[in-house]
C-alpha positions in Angstrom: -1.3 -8.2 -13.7 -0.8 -10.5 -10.7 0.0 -7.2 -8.1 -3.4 -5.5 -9.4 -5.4 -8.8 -8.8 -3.7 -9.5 -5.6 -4.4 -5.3 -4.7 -8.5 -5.4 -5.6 -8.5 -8.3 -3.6 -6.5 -6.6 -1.0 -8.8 -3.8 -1.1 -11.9 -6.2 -0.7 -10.5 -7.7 2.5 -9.9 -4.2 4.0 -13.2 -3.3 3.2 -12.2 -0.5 1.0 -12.3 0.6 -2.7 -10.4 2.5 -5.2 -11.9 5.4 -4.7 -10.6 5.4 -1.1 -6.7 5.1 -2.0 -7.1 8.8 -3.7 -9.5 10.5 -0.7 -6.8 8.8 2.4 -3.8 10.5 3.5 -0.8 9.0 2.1 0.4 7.6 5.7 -2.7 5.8 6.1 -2.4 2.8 8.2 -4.8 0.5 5.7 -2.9 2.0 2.9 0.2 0.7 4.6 -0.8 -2.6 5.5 -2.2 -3.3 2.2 1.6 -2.1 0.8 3.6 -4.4 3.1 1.2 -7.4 2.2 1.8 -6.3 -1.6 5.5 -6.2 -0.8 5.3 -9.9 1.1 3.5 -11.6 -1.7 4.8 -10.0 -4.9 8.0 -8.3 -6.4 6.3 -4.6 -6.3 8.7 -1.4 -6.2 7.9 1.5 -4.1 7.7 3.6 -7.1 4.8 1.0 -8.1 3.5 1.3 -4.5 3.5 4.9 -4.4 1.4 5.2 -7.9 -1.3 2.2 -7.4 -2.0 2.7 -3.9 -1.4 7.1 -3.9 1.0 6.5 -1.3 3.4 9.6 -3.2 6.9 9.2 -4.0 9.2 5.9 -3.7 11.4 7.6 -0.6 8.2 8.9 1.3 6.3 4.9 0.5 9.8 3.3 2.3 9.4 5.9 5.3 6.2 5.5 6.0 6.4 1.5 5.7 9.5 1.4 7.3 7.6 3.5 10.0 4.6 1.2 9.9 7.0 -2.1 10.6 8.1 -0.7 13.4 4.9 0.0 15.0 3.5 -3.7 14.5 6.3 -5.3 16.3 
């Protein structure tokens, strides 16, 4: 319950809505940021990632955050 609170509220800060996690590309840089937040503040799973947030399947949600990291530092 606590990780879809903590996503709508996510979602609210960004300026987005649900609607928007199924019409985004997968590897969208929102998407990703509101993941690696998600993944800061809570005990999520990719797999949970990849359904709540359409970010597809648990090895392509660690790629593209892993990729995303990388870019921010």
């Amino acid at each position: 319950m606590a990780r879809k609170l903590r996503m709508e509220a996510g979602l609210r800060d960004a300026g987005r809505t649900r609607a928007e996690l199924h019409e985004t590309n997968k590897s969208a840089a929102w998407k990703l940021q509101l993941a690696a937040g998600l993944r800061r503040r809570t005990t999520v799973t990719n797999r949970w990632l990849g359904v709540h947030l359409h970010l597809g399947a648990r090895d392509e949600v660690s790629r593209n955050l892993s990729a995303w990291s990388r870019q921010q530092h």
